[in-house]
C-alpha positions in Angstrom: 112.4 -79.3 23.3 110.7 -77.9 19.8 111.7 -74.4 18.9 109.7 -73.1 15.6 109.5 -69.5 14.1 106.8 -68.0 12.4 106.3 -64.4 11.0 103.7 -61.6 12.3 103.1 -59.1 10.3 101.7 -55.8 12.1 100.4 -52.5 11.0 100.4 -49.3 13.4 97.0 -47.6 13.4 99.6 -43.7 13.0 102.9 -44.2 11.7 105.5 -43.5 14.0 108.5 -41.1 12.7 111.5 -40.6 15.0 114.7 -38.9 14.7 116.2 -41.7 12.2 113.2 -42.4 9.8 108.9 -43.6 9.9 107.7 -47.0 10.9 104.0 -47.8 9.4 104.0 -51.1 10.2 107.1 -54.4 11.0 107.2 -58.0 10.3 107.8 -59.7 13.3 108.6 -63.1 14.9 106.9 -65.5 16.9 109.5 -67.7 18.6 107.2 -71.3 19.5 109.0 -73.6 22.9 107.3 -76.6 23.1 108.2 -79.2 25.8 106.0 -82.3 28.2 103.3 -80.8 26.4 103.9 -77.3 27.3 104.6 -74.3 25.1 105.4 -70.8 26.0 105.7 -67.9 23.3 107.8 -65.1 22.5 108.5 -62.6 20.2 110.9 -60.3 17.8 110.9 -57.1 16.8 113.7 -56.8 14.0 115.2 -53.4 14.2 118.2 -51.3 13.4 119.3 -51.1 16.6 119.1 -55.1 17.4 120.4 -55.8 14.1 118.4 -58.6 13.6 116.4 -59.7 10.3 114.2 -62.2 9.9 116.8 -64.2 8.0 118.9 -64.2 10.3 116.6 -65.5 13.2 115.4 -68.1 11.0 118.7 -69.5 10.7 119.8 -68.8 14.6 116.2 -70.8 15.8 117.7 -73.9 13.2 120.9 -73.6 15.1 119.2 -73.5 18.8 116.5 -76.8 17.8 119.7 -78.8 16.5 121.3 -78.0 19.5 119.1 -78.2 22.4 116.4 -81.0 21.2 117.3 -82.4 24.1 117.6 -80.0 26.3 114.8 -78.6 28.7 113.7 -75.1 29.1 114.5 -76.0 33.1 117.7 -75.6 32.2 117.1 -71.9 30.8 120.6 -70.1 32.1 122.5 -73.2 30.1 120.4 -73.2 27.1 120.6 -69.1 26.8 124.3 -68.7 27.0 124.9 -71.7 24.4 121.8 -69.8 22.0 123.6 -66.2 22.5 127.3 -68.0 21.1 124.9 -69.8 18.4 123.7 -66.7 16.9 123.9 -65.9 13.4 126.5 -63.8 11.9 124.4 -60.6 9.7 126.4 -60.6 6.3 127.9 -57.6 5.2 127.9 -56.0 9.2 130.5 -58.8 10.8 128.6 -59.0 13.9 126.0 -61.1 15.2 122.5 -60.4 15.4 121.0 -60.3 17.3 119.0 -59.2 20.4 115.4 -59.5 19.3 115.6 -63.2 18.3 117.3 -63.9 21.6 114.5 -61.8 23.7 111.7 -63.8 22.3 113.7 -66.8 23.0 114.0 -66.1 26.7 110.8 -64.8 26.8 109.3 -67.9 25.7 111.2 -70.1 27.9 109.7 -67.9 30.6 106.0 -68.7 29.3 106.9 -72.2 29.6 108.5 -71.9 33.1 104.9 -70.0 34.3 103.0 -72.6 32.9 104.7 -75.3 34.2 104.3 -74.2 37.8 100.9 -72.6 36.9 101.6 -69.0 38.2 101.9 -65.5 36.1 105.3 -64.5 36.0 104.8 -61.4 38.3 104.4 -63.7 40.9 107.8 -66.0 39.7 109.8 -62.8 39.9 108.4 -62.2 43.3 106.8 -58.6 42.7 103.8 -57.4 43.4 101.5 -55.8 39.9 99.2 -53.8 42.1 103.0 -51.1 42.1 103.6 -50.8 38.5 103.7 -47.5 37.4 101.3 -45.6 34.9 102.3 -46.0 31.2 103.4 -43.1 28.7 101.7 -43.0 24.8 104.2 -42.0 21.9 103.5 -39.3 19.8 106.0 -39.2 16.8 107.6 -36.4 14.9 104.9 -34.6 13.0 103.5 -31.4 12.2 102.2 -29.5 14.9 98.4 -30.2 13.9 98.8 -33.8 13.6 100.9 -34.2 16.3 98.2 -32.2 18.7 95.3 -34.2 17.1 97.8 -37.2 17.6 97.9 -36.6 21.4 93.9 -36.0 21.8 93.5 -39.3 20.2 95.4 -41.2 22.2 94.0 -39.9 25.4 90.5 -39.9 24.7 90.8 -43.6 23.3 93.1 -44.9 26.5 92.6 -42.0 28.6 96.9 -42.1 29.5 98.0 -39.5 31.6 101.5 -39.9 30.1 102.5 -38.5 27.0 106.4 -39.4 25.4 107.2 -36.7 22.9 109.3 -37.6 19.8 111.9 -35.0 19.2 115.5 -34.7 17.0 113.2 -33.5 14.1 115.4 -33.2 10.8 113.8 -29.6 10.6 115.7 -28.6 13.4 115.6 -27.9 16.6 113.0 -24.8 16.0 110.3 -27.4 14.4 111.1 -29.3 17.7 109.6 -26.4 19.5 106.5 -25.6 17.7 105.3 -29.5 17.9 105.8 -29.4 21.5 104.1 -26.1 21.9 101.5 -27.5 19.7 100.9 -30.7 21.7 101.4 -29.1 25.2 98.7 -26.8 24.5 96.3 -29.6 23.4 96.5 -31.3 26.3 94.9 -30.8 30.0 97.8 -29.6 32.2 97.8 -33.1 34.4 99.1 -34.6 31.3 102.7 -35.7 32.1 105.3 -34.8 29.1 108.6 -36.7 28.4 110.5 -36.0 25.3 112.6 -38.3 23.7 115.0 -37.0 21.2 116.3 -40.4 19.8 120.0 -39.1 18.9 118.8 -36.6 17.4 120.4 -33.3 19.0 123.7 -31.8 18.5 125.3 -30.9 22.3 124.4 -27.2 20.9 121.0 -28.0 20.3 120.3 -29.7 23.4 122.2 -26.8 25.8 118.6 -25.2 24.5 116.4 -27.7 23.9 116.6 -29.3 27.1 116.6 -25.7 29.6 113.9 -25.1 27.4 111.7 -27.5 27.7 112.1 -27.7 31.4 110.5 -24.4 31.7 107.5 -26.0 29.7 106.8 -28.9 32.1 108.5 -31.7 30.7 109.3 -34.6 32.8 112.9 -36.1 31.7 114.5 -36.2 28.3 115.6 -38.9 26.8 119.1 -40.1 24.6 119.3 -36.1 23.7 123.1 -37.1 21.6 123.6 -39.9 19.3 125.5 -43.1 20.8 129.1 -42.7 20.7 128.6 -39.1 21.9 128.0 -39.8 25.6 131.0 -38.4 26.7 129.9 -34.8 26.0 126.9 -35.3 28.4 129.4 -34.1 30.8 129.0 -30.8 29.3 125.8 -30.6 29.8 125.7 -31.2 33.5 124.2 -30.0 36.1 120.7 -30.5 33.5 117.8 -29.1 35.0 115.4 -32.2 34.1 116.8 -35.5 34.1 118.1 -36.9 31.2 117.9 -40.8 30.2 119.9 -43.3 28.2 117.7 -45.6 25.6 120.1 -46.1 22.5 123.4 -46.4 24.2 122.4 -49.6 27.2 122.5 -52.5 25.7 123.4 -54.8 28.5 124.2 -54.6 32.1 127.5 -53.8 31.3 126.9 -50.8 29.8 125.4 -49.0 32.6 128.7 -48.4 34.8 129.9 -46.9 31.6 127.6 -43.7 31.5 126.3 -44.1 34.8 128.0 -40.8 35.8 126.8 -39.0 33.5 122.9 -39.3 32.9 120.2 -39.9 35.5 118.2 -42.9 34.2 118.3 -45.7 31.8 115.6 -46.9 29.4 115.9 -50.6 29.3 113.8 -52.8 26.3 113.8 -56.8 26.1 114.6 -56.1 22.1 117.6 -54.8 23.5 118.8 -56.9 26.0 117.9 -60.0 25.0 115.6 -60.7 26.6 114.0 -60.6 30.3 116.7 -62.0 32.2 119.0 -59.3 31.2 116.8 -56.6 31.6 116.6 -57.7 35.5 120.3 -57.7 35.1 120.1 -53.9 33.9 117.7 -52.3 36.4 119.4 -53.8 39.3 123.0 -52.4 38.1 121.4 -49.3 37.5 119.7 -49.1 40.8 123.9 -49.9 42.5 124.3 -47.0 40.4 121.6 -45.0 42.2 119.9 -44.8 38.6 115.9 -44.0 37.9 114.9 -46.7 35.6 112.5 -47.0 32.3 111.1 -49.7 30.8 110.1 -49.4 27.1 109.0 -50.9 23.4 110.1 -51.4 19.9 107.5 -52.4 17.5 105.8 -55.0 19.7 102.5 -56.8 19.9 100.9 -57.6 23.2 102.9 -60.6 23.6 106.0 -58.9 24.2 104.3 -56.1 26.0 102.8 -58.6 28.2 106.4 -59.6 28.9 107.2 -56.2 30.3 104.1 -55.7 32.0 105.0 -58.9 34.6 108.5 -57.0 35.2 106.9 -53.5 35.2 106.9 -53.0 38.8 110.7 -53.0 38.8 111.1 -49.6 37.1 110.3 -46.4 38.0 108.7 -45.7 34.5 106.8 -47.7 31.7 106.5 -46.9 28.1 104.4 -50.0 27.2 102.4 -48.6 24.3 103.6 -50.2 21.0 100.4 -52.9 21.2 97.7 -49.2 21.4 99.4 -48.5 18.6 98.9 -51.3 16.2 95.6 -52.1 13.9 95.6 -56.0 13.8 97.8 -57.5 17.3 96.4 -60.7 16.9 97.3 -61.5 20.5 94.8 -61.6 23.0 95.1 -61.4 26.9 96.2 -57.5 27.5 94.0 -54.9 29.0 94.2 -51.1 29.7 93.1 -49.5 32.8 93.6 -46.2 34.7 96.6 -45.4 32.4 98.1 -49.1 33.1 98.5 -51.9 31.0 96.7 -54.3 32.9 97.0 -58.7 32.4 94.9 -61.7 32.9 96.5 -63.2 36.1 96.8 -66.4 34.2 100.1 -68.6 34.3 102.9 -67.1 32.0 102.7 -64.7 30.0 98.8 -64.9 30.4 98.1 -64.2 26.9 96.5 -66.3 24.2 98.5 -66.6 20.7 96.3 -67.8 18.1 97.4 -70.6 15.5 97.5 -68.5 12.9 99.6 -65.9 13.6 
């Protein structure tokens, strides 16, 4: 098979600010599998928590088109565990890197596989899209004006009845407050708040914030300590909301790790490689008697479109990065009754144009 890699550059229509810094826009990768004729796509999102760069997965695809020009992407399980020992090492950090470039990888040898038999991959993975859940829309660290204006906008452009809230303000916990006060009174009350404080919380700050805001309607909170800091969870339980993991699972492996001490997991293909390890994840977190979140990084439709066909795993989507972004050259998504909705065509069902 033919691998190629090719950048996408994207720019979000409101930068996003988290706990650890502002996004206003990411180059990305577009990971190419052609084979008999066939190609499936799939993409990066390079990120600090991946620890990929686009160097890096230029010289990891070289590695993987050396090594498997003759393999086929039928052979997907093989061709994935030799790619994930064939990554490249990051200089300077002594690990690999990374996720990302493996996701869109996997992804794209999933695209292939739908085409090939000529069904969406819903229907490969045997689930039915009619059951995915209603998506959330991201509203980042702000002031409280822009952050209410922020929240108007989305919903009377998508008309989302989910709103994710981005906490773990370097103000402190007390400009936490007023932006979700701000925001909560901005919206109609059948708007459904999460928060997601991104690290960001000290365990003192989050014995208040998260009693807090469950007096204010939220709906879970999510990765309230920073990773390596998941023991003192413990402290924190019985929590009155539940609270989720994002930062901290990785892999399947890390879920029996901190499964006793949270009630959910947020599980992204940047993350995970990919979407045969997130199927890994949300089926050891549902042995664990887990709730289960599918989210985004900085992703354009084609990746979205990759968690939209596994979406009706998970008890709750946060499939909004594409809403978010001025130019997604990718073509193939919809939006509908607060879901992200696809074309029922084979794959991925999305259209990547030449040029991107």
């Amino acid at each position: 098979m033919e691998i190629s890699l090719a950048p996408l550059n994207l720019t979000k229509r409101v930068p996003l600010r988290i706990s650890r810094g502002t996004m206003a826009g990411s180059t990305n990768a577009i990971v190419k599998v052609t084979h008999d004729g066939i190609t499936g796509y799939g993409e990066m999102s390079p990120s600090q928590v991946t620890k990929d760069t686009m160097e890096s997965a230029a010289i990891s695809v070289e590695r993987w088109q050396t090594a498997f020009v003759h393999a086929s992407p039928l052979e997907r399980e093989t061709v994935l565990r030799d790619a994930d020992i064939l990554l490249e090492v990051l200089p300077g950090i002594g690990g690999r890197g990374g996720t990302g470039i493996l996701a869109a990888f996997d992804i794209a040898l999933w695209d292939w596989f739908g085409k090939r038999i000529g069904l969406p991959l819903y229907q490969v993975f045997g689930l039915d899209i009619r059951k995915s859940a209603e998506t959330s829309v991201t509203v980042g660290i702000n002031t409280p004006d822009a952050a209410a204006d922020h929240a108007r906008e989305w919903i009377a452009r998508t008309g989302s009845r989910h709103l994710k809230i981005k906490l773990g303000s370097p103000d402190g916990i007390a400009a936490d407050m007023d932006m979700y006060m701000a925001v909560l009174n901005a919206v109609d009350p059948n708007v459904v708040m999460r928060v997601d404080a991104n690290c960001g919380w000290t365990e003192s700050d989050a014995r208040i914030m998260i009693p807090w805001l469950a007096e204010r309607r939220v709906e879970y909170v999510e990765q309230p300590l920073a990773c390596g800091d998941e023991e003192s969870l413990a402290a924190l339980r019985p929590t009155p909301v539940p609270i989720f993991l994002d930062e901290s699972i990785h892999s399947a492996t890390d879920v029996p790790k901190f499964a006793h001490l949270v009630d959910g997991v947020n599980v992204k293909l940047m993350k995970s490689g990919g979407i045969s390890e997130a199927i890994r994840i949300v089926h050891t977190a549902r042995a664990f008697g887990l709730q289960t979140m599918l989210g985004c990084m900085s992703e354009s439709s084609l990746s979205i479109a990759a968690g939209v066909h596994i979406g009706p795993l998970f008890d709750h989507l946060d499939l909004d990065s594409h809403l978010n972004t001025a130019d997604d050259p990718i073509i193939g998504l919809g939006f509908e009754n607060g879901r992200v909705t696809q074309s029922g065509r084979p794959g991925l069902g999305v259209d990547v144009p030449e040029s991107a």
